[in-house]
C-alpha positions in Angstrom: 0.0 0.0 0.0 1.6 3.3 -1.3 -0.3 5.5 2.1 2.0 3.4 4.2 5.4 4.0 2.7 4.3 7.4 1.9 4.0 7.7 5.8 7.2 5.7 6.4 9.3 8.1 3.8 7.8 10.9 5.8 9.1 9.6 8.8 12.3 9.0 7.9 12.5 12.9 6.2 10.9 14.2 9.7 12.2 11.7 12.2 8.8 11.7 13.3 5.8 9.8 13.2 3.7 12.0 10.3 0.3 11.4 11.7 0.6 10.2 15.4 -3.2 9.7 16.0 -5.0 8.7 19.2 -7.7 7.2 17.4 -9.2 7.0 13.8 -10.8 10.5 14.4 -7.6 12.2 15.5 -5.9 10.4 12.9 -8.5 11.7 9.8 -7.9 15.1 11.4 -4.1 14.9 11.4 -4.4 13.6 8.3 -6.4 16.4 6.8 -4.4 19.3 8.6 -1.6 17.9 6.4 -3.1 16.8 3.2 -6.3 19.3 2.9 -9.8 18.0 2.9 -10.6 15.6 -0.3 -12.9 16.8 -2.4 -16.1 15.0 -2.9 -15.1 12.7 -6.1 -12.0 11.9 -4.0 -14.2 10.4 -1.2 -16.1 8.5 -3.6 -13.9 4.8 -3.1 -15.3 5.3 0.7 -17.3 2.2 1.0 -18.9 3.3 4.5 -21.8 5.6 4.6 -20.9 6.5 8.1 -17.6 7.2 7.2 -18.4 9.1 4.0 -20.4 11.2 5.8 -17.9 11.7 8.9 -15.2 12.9 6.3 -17.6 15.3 4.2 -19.0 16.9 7.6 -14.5 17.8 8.1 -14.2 21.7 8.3 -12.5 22.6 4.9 -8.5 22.7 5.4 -6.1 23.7 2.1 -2.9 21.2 2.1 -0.3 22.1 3.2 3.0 22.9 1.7 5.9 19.7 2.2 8.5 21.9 1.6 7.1 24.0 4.5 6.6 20.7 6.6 10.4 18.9 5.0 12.2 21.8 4.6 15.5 19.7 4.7 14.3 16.9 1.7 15.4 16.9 -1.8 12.4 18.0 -4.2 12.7 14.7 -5.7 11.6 13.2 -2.5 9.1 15.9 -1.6 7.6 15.1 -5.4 7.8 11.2 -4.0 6.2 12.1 -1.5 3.1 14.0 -2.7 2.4 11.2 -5.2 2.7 8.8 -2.4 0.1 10.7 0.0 -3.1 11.2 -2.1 -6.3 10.4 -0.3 -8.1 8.5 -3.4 -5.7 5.2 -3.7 -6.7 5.1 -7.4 -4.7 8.1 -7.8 -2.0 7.5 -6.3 1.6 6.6 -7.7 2.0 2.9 -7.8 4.5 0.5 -6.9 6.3 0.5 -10.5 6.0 4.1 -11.5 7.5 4.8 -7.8 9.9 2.4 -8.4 11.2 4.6 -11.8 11.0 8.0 -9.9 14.1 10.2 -10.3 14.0 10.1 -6.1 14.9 6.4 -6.5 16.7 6.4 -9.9 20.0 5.7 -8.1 18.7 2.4 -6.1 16.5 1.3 -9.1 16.9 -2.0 -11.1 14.9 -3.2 -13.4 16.6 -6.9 -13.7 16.1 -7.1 -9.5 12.5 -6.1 -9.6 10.1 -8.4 -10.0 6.9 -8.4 -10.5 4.0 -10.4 -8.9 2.1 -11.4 -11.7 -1.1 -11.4 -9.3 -2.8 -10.6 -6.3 -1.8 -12.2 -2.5 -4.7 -13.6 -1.1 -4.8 -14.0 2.5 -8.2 -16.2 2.8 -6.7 -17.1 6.1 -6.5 -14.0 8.2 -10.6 -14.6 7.8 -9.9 -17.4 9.8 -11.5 -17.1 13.6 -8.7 -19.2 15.4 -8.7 -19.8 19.1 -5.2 -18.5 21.1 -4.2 -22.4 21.3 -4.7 -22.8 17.2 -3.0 -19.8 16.7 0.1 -20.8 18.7 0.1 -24.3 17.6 0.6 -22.3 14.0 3.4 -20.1 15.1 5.3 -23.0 16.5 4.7 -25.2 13.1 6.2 -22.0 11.0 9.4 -22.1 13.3 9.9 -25.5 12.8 9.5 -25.3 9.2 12.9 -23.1 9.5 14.4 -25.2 12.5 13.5 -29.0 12.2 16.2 -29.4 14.4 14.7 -28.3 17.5 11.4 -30.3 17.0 12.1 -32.8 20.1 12.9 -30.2 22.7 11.5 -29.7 25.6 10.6 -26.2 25.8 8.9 -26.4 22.6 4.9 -26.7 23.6 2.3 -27.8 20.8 
């Protein structure tokens, strides 16, 4: 997800966490104070009424300037960055067109980059394991990297 490393490249510019939020209302609120309010077709992905209607009911707030908030980072990464931090995920940059920005030109490979030709699925966080099951899983990862250590002792499962 491009929000995240957005918020992770801010961090590492600010040395700070970007949008340190107490709960999801403080969080929309930092997040707003920093990116402005989203205009109505960029609220439109919102599949929540409630939370549609929560985010058009924000007081109106104009972005703010990165340079003004980075004032130390290049204005390759500030570019990056505003690409990376746009409230409608359909228009933000994506993994490959990030990966070919002049910010990452230097680290960028083409023949160490693959691609995933599709989509993780992860049917089993759906899953509603008890504390036991979900233990007896950990253990049985570990021990698919250390065979070894499936007779001792202080191994429980």
């Amino acid at each position: 997800d491009m929000w995240s490393v957005g918020c992770i490249v801010a961090e590492i510019l600010a040395r700070k966490p970007l949008f340190p939020g107490k709960d999801y209302i403080h969080q929309l609120n930092l997040i707003t104070d920093v990116i402005g309010t989203p205009a109505q077709e960029e609220m439109e992905h919102i599949q929540s009424e409630r939370a549609r209607k929560f985010m058009q009911s924000l007081k109106k707030k104009e972005k703010i300037k990165f340079e003004d908030q980075f004032p130390d980072a290049s204005p390759e990464a500030l570019d990056l960055l505003e690409k990376m931090l746009i409230f409608d995920p359909m228009q933000r940059i994506t993994v490959e067109e990030s990966l070919k920005h002049p910010y990452l030109e230097a680290l960028h490979d083409p023949e160490d980059e693959p691609e995933c030709p599709e989509k993780f699925v992860f049917e089993f966080e759906k899953e509603n394991l008890t504390k036991e099951q979900l233990k007896d899983l950990i253990v049985q990862e570990f021990l698919l990297y250390h065979p070894e250590l499936k007779d001792a002792s202080y191994i429980q499962y």
